[in-house]
N, C-alpha and C positions, 0 to 999 in steps of 0.2 A: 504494500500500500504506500502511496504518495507520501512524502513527509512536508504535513502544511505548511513549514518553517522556510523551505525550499521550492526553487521556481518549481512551475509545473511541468511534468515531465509532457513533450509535446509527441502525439504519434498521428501517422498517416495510414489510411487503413484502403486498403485493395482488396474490395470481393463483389463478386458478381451478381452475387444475389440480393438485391435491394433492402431486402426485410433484413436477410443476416448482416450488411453492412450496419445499416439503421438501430439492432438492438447491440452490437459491438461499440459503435459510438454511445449510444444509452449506455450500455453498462462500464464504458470507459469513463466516460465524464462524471459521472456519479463516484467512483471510486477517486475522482481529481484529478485525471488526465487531464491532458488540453487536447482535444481531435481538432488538429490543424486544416488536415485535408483527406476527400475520399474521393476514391472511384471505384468505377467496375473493370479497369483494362489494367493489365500488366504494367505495359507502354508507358498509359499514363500515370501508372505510381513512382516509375524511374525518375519521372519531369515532376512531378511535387514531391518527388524526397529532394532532388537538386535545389529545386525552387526555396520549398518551405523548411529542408535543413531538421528533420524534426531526429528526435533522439531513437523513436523504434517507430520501424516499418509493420504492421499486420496484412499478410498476404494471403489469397486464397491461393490452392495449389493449379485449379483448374481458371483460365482466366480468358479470356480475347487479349489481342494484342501481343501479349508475353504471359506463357505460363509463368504460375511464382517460382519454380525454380532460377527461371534465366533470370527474373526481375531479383531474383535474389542476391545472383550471381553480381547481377550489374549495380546493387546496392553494394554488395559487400566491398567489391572491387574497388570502388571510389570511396569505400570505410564512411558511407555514407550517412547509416544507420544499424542499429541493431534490428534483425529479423526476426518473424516470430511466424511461422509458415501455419496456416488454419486448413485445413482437408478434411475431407469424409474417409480421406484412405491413410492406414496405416500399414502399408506393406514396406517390409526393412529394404527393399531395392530402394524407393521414393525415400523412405529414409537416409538412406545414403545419397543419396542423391541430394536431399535437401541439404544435409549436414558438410558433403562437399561442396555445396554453391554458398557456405557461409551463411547458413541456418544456425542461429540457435537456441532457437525454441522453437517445441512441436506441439498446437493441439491439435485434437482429436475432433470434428465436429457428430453430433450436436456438442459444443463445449457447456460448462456451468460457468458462470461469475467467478466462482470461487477456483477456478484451474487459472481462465487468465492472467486475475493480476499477477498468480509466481510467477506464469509462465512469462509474460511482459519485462517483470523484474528481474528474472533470471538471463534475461535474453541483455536486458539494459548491462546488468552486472558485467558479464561475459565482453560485452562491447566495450566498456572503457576498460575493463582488462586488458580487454587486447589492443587498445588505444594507447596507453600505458607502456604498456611492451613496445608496439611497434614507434611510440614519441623515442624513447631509451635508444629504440636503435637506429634512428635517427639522426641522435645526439652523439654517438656511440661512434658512428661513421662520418660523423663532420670534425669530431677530435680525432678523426684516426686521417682523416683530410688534411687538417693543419699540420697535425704532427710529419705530415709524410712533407710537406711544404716547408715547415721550421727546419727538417731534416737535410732535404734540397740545399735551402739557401743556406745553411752552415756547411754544409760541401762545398759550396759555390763561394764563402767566403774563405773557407780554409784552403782550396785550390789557391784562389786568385791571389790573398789575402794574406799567406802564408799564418795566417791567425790560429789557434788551437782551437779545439773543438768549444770546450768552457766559454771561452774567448769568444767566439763567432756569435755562440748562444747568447751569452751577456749585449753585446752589441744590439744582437735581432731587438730581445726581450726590452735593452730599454732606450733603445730608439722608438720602439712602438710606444712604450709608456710617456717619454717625453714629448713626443707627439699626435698624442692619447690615438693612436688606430691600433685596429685588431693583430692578434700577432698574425694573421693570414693574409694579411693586409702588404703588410711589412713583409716578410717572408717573399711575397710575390715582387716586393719593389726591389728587395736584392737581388732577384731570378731575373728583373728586368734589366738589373745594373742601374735604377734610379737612388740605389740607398749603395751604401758604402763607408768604412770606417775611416 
C-alpha cells in the first residue's frame, strides 16, 4: 500500500477490455495510486509510458497493436517503468517469456484487490532495485573512464615530460583543482598537449 507521506506512486494501465481496465483504475486509485494514463493497445502504452514517465506499467498479455510481452520488452529496455503483466493464462512458457521481456510481476486474471497492490509493489520494488544497480554501474564505468584517461595522460606526461609517475599525477590532480575542472577534463587537455608542467 501507498505511503500517504510520499508522492503518489503514478501507473499507466494497458488492457483491452474496457470494464477490466475501468475496475483496475477503481481499484488503483482507491488504494492511492495516481492512474496517469490508459488504453487498450500495446503501441499505445509504449507512447504514454514515454510520454507520462509513470513509475509501473499494468499490461494485459493479449493486446492490439503490441502484445504485453513486446510492450514489455520495449518498457523495460528504455528502464522505462516497472511491469506488472495481467493475463487469463498462466502457462510457464508465457511465463518465461514475460519474465525474459522484463516482467516482474505476474497476475492471474480474474485478479482480487488484494493480489494487486503486492503485486504492483513488488514489481515497483524490483524496478528501483534494478535502477540502483544499473545507476552503480554507471558510475562504476565513468570512474573506470577517467581512470583509464588520468592513466593516459601520466604516460603522456612521463614520456614527454621525463616526470615520475607520482609527479605527473600531482601535476594532472592539481592543475584540475586550481583550475576547478574535472580531472577528465584535465587529463584530456594533456592528451591534447593544451596543459603541461
Amino acid at each position: 500500500m501507498s505511503d500517504p507521506s510520499s508522492p503518489k506512486v503514478r501507473v499507466v494501465i494497458a488492457e483491452d477490455e474496457a470494464i477490466i481496465r475501468l475496475d483496475l483504475k477503481e481499484t488503483l486509485e482507491a488504494e492511492g495510486y495516481d492512474v496517469v494514463g490508459d488504453t487498450g493497445r500495446g503501441d499505445d502504452a509504449v507512447r504514454l509510458v514515454r510520454e507520462l514517465q509513470p513509475d509501473v506499467a499494468i499490461l494485459d498479455i493479449k493486446m492490439p497493436g503490441l502484445d504485453g510481452i513486446e510492450t514489455a520488452r520495449e518498457i523495460s529496455q528504455e528502464r522505462g517503468a516497472a511491469v506488472v503483466i495481467l493475463t487469463a493464462f498462466s502457462q510457464r512458457d508465457l511465463i518465461e517469456k514475460a519474465r525474459d521481456a522484463g516482467v516482474l510481476a505476474y497476475l492471474i486474471k480474474p485478479f482480487q484487490s488484494s493480489e494487486l497492490v503486492p503485486a504492483v509493489e513488488i514489481a515497483l520494488a524490483r524496478h528501483r532495485e534494478y535502477q540502483a544497480i544499473s545507476d552503480q554501474v554507471d558510475q562504476l564505468e565513468d570512474r573506470l573512464e577517467v581512470r583509464k584517461l588520468v592513466d593516459r595522460a601520466k604516460g603522456k606526461l612521463i614520456d614527454d615530460q621525463q616526470l615520475s609517475e607520482s609527479d605527473a599525477f600531482d601535476f594532472i590532480q592539481k592543475t584540475a583543482m586550481a583550475e576547478r575542472k574535472p580531472m577528465r577534463e584535465m587529463a584530456q587537455e594533456v592528451l591534447d598537449g593544451r596543459q603541461r608542467p
